[in-house]
N, C-alpha and C positions, 0 to 999 in steps of 0.2 A: 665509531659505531654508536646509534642513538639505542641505547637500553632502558629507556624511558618505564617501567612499571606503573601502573593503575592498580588500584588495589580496593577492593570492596573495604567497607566501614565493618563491615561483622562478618572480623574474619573467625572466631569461634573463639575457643582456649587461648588463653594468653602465650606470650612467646614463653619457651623454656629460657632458664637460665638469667628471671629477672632479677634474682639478687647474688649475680655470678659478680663479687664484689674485689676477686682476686685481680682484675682491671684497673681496679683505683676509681672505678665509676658504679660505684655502688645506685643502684635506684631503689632500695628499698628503703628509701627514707621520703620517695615522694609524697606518700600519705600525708605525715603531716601539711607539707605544703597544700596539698587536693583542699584539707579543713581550712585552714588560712584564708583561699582564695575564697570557698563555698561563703566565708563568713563576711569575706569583703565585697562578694554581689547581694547577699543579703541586705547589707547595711549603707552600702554604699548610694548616692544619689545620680550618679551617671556612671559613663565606662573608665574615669581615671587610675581609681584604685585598683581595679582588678586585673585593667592592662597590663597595672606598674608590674604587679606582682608576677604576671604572666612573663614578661620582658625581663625582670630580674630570674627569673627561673630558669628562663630560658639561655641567659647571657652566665650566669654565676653556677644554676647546675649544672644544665647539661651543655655548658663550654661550647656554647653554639659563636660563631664571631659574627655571624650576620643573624638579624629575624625582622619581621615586617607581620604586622597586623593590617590586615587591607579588609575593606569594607562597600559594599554594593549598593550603591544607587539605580532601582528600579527605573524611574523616571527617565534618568538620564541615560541608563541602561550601561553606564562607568562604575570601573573599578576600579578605587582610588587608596593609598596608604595611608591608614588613619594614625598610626602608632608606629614607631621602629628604634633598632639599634643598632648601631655599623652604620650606619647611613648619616650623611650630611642632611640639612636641609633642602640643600639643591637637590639632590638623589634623589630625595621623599617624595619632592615635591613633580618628579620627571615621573613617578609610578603610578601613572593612569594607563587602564587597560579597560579594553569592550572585551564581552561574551568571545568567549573563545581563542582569545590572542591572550598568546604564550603562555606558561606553566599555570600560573595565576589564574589566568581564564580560562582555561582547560578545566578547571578544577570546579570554578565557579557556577562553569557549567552542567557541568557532568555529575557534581556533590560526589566526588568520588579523590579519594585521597592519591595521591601522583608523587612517587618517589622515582629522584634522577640520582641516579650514584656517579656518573660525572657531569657534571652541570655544564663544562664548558663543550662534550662534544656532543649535547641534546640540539637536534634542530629546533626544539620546543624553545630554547634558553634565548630571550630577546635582548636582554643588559639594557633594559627599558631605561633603568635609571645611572645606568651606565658607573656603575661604582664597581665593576670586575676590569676595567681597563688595564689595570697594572698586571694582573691574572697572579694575583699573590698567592691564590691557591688553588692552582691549577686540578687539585684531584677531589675538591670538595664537592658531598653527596649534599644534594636539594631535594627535600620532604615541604610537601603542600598539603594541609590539610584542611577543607573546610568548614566552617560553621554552617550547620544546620539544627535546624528547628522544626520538624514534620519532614515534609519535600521541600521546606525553600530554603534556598541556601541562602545567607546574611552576606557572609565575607567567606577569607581564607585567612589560615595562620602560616606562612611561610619560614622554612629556619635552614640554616646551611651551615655545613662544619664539614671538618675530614675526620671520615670515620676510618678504625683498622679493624674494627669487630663489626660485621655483617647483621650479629644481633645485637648488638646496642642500636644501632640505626632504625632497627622497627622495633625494639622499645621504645624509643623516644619518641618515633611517629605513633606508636600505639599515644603514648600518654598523650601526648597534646591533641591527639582526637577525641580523648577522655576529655580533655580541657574546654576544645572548642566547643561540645556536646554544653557543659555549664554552664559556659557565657554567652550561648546563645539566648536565652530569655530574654538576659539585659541589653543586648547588643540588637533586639529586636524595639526593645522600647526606648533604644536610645536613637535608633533610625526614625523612628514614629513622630517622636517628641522634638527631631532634630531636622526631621526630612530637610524642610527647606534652605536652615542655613546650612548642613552637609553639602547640597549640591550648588549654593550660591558660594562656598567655598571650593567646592573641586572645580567651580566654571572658571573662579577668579584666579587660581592656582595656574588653569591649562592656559588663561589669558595671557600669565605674569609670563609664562615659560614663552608663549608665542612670541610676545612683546621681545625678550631679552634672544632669541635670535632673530626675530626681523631686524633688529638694530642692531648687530654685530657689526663695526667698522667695515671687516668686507663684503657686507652685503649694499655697502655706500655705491650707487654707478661714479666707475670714474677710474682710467689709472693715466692720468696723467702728469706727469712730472710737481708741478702745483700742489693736483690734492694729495699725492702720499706722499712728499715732502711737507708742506705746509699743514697738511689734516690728519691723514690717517696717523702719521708716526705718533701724533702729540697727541691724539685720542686714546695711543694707547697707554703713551706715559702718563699720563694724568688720570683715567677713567677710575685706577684701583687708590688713588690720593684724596685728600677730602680737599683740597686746594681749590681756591674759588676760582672761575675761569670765565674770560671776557672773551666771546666771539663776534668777531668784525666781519662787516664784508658788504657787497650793495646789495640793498633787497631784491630780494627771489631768488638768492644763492644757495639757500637751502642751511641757511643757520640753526633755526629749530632740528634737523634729520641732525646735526652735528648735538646737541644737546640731547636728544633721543640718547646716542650713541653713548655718549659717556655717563648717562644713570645708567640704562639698563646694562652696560658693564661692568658698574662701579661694584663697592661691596652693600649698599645701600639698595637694590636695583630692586626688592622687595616690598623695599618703603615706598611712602606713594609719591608720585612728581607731578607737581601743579604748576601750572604755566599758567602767567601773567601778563597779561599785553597791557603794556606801560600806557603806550597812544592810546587805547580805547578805552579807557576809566576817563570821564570827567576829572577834572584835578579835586575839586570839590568831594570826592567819595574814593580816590586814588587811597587818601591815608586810611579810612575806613574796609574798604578792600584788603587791604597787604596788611593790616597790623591787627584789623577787627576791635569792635567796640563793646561798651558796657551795656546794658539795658538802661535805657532814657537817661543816655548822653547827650544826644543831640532829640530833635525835633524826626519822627518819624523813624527812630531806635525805639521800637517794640520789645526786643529780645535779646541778651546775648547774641556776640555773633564772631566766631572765631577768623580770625585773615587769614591769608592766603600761608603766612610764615609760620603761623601754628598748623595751620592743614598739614604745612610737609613736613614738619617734626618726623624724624627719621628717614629721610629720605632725601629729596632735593627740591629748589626752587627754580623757576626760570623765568627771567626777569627779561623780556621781550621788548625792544626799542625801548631799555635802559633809561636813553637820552632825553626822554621828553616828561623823564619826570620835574615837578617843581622843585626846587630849591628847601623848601621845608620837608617833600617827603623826604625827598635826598640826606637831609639830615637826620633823619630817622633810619632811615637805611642803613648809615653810616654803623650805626649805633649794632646794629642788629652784627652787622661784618664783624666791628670788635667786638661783640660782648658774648656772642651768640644770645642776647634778650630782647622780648619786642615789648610794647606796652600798651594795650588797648586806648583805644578812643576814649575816654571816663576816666580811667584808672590810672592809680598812681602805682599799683604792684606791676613788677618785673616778673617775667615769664621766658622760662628758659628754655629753649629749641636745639633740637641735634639735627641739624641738616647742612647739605651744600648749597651752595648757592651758585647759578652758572644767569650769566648775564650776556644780553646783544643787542648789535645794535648796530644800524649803518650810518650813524652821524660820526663826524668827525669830534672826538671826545676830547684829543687837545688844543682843540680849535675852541672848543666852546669854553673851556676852562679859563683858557685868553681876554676871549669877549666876559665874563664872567657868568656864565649861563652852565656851567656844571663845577662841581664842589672839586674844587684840587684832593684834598682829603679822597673824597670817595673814589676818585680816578685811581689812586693807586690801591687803594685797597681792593677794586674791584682786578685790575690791571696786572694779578699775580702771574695768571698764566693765558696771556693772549691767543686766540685761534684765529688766526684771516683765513676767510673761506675767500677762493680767485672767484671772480667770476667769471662766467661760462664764456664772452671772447677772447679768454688765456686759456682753457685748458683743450682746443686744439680738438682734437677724434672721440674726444669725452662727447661732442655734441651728437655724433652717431649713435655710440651708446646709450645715450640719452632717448632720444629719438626712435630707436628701437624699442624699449621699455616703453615707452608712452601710445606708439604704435599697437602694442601689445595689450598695455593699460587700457586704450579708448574702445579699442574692440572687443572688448570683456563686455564694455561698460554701454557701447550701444549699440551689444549684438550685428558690430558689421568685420568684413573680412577682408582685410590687407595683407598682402602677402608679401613687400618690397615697398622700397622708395627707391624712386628712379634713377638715375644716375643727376641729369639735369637738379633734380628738388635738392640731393644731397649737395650739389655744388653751390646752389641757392642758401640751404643750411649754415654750411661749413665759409664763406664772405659773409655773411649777416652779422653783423655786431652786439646784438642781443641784448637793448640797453635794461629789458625784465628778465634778463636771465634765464635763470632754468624754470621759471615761473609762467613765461612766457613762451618759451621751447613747446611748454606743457599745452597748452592754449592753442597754439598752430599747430601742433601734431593735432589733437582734438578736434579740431576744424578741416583739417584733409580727410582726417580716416570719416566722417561725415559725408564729405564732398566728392566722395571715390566713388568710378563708377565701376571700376574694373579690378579691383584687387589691387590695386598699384597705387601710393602718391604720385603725383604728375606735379611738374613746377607749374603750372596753370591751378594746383590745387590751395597752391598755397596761397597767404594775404598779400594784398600789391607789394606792402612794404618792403617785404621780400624780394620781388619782381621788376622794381626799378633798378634801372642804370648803380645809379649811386649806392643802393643798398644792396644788390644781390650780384653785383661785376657781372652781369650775364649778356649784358649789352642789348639787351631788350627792353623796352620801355612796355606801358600797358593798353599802348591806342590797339585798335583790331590787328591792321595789320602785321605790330609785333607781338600780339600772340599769336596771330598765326603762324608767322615765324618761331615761336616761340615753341608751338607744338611741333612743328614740323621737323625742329633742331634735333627736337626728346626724338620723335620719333625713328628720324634713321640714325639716331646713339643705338636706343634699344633694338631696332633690327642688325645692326653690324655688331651688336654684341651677343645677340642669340645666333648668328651665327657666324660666331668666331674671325669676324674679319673677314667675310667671301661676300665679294661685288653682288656676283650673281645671285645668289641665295637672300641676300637682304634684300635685292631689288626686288625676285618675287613674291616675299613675304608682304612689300609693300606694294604691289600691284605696277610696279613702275619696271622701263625695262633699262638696262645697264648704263646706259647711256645719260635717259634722264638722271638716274641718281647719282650719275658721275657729278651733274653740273649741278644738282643741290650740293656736293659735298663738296665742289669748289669754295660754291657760295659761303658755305658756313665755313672753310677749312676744316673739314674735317679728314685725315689721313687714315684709310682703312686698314693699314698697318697696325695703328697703335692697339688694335682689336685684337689681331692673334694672338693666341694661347694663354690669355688672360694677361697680356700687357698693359691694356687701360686701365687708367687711374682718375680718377675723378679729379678736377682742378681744388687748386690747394690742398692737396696730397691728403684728401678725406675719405681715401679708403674705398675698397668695396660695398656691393651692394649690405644691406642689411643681412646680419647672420638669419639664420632660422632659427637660432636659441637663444634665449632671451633670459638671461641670469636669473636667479631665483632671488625670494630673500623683497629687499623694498624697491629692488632692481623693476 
């Protein structure tokens, strides 16, 4: 049952029985505390101090196990946790709420104080920051109070414990509305003075959070034998290690989405992650790039300028086609893997870096070691924990999935409506050898959903290269007459499958009467059997039509 109370700010006389201290919870010693705080908003130059004090009262007197100080961005029209305790960082950082979602914004909005005496059976209770999962304390009372200042509410103070005294609980809501009443002034002039980085912080916050589940491994498309043996498992052994890791595989495999995955799950996943493309640096500015130089080091060094290895100082690197750096930067590199120090362009001081480092790259790396075109040294240094990404002609029904999501992706993206891939296109798909891989996948879905005139890919939708003998087993080539064969094939697939394998019914669908489409489906072999009850199978066992849902996530 939700017992949710609202409670006017002036409710009159104080509650009886505030210094009923036979409890062991005496509160008539908050006075002094009340002068302590008054003295540290006076004196204080932002809301640190008066926070603290607020948060140790809260945590040390009145034995609250959870509190949160949250605070309101007009602009953004968010309400975000500026201060807390019980809470992780992660927590902190998940407690963003809009006007009028869940207790917090109920309060925000209303400027009216909201006491839950069981928090877990309020429909109000969101677990926005999801720190109640374990339900450690199942019978704990939730008091939200907010700060105001005239009619405008700033924030809320939030605090949660298990109470056995029914007045202790609005005593303690009483005080801390006393409280919030205080520090409202300075929590007004700290939003004022602060506006912009507050909300360029709570935008970067909702980013980091979006980032680290788009990237969760299962939001990877794919379950094919390959990737959750070869990928997923080793993403997950590795992502919480600080182990440098090499990911292999042929381009457009989707190596960088595997580098995603393991910062944004790491313990790092906060710190920032700078990517590198090795190949597109001139080699001439490669070293200046990734290591950064001094002010008038070279010719056209104007300024300090930090690389890329100081950028990610706490966090991680991603060193993209690895392979194509020179032989000198490589020896600097080297340097960096053991030492964890890099050394600017000019400069002789050493500069010391806490980050990972995740490298890739589709060259053959001990091939080139051979030839002597990459540093033995650096190969195994980088080579602690290898990731081969398969590419997309081994991982089999992954390409459906695939194909689905991009389906999905290109019709966001230029406003048109496909409903299916046809059985024909999928067979076309699923023989294709994909020498661009999932990069490419990307590229021909893009180019049908365009080409469509009917809600459907059509194998006539797709690129020739598709469409030949050689590349797509369909046995149609691309002069007229084998596309017209070609459509014709699709077309009595999809009438003998809209209606489950009945001569009749597809012949009318197609204006033809039993007979002729007897001797088209000679022609093509086609056997109206394999239609009922959903026995058709697309050739090389590529599955069904396209689901209608289409995974979430970077799916």
């Amino acid at each position: 049952m939700d017992d949710t109370l609202v409670l006017d700010l002036d409710m009159g006389s104080p509650v009886d029985d505030f210094t009923h201290c036979f409890t062991g919870e005496c509160r008539a010693n908050v006075l002094p505390i009340l002068y302590r705080l008054n003295r540290a908003i006076s004196s204080a130059q932002d809301l640190t101090e008066p926070l603290r004090i607020i948060l140790d009262v809260m945590r040390e007197t009145l034995r609250m196990h959870r509190g949160a100080i949250t605070l309101y961005d007009r602009q953004s029209e968010t309400i975000f946790i500026h201060d807390s305790f019980g809470l992780t960082d992660e927590q902190k950082q998940r407690g963003i709420y809009s006007l009028g979602e869940g207790v917090t914004g109920k309060v925000v909005e209303s400027g009216k104080l909201i006491v839950v005496p069981r928090l877990h059976d309020s429909t109000d209770f969101l677990d926005r920051t999801k720190a109640h999962e374990d339900r450690k304390h199942p019978k704990a009372t939730f008091f939200c109070v907010p700060i105001l200042l005239g009619q405008r509410v700033l924030g809320a103070i939030g605090a949660e414990r298990v109470y056995l005294n029914p007045h202790l609980f609005k005593q303690d809501a009483e005080f801390l509305a006393a409280i919030a009443l205080m520090i409202a002034p300075a929590v007004e002039l700290y939003l004022i003075a602060n506006n912009d980085k507050v909300r360029l912080e709570n935008e970067n916050r909702r980013l980091k959070n979006a980032l680290k589940e788009r990237y969760k491994p299962k939001n990877i498309i794919g379950n094919s034998k390959p990737m959750v043996e070869e990928v997923y498992n080793l993403i997950g052994k590795v992502a919480s290690t600080r182990a440098t890791i090499l990911i292999l595989g042929e381009s457009g495999v989707g190596k960088e989405l595997v580098a995603n995955a393991i910062h944004y799950n790491s313990a790092s996943a906060d710190g920032p992650f700078v990517k590198f493309n090795c190949a597109a640096i001139p080699e001439a500015l490669a070293e200046s790039e990734l290591f950064g130089h001094e002010k008038g080091s070279f010719t056209g060094a104007l300024q300090t300028h930090k690389g890329s290895f100081e950028q990610a100082d706490g966090g991680s690197i991603f060193l993209d086609e690895v392979g194509e750096l020179s032989l000198t930067v490589q020896a600097k590199l080297l340097r960096v893997l053991q030492d964890r120090t890099v050394e600017r362009v000019g400069s002789g001081k050493s500069i010391k870096v806490d980050l990972r480092i995740i490298a890739a790259t589709n060259r053959n790396l001990p091939e080139m070691v051979e030839n002597g075109l990459f540093r033995e040294d650096l190969f195994y240094r980088l080579n602690v924990v290898p990731i081969t990404v398969p590419p997309l002609r081994e991982r089999g029904s992954d390409v459906i999935l695939l194909a689905d999501y991009f389906v999905a992706k290109s019709c966001e993206a230029n406003g048109r409506s496909v409903k299916r891939i046809s059985t024909p296109a999928l067979n076309m798909l699923m023989a294709y050898h994909w020498p661009g891989n999932v990069r490419e996948l990307e590229n021909v879905i893009e180019r049908a959903v365009i080409l469509s005139d009917d809600e459907v890919i059509h194998a006539y939708n797709l690129p020739p290269s598709l469409q030949t003998p050689k590349e797509s087993g369909t046995g149609f080539g691309v002069g007229l007459e084998e596309k017209v064969r070609a459509v014709e094939y699709e077309m009595i697939v999809e009438a003998l499958k809209s209606s489950n394998g009945n001569i009749g019914t597809a012949a009318q669908e197609l204006g033809l009467t039993r007979r002729m489409l007897g001797v088209r489906m000679e022609k093509y072999g086609i056997n109206y059997k394999n239609f009922r009850s959903g026995a058709y199978k697309p050739q090389n066992g590529s599955g069904s039509e396209r689901s209608d849902k289409v995974n979430a996530g970077i799916r």
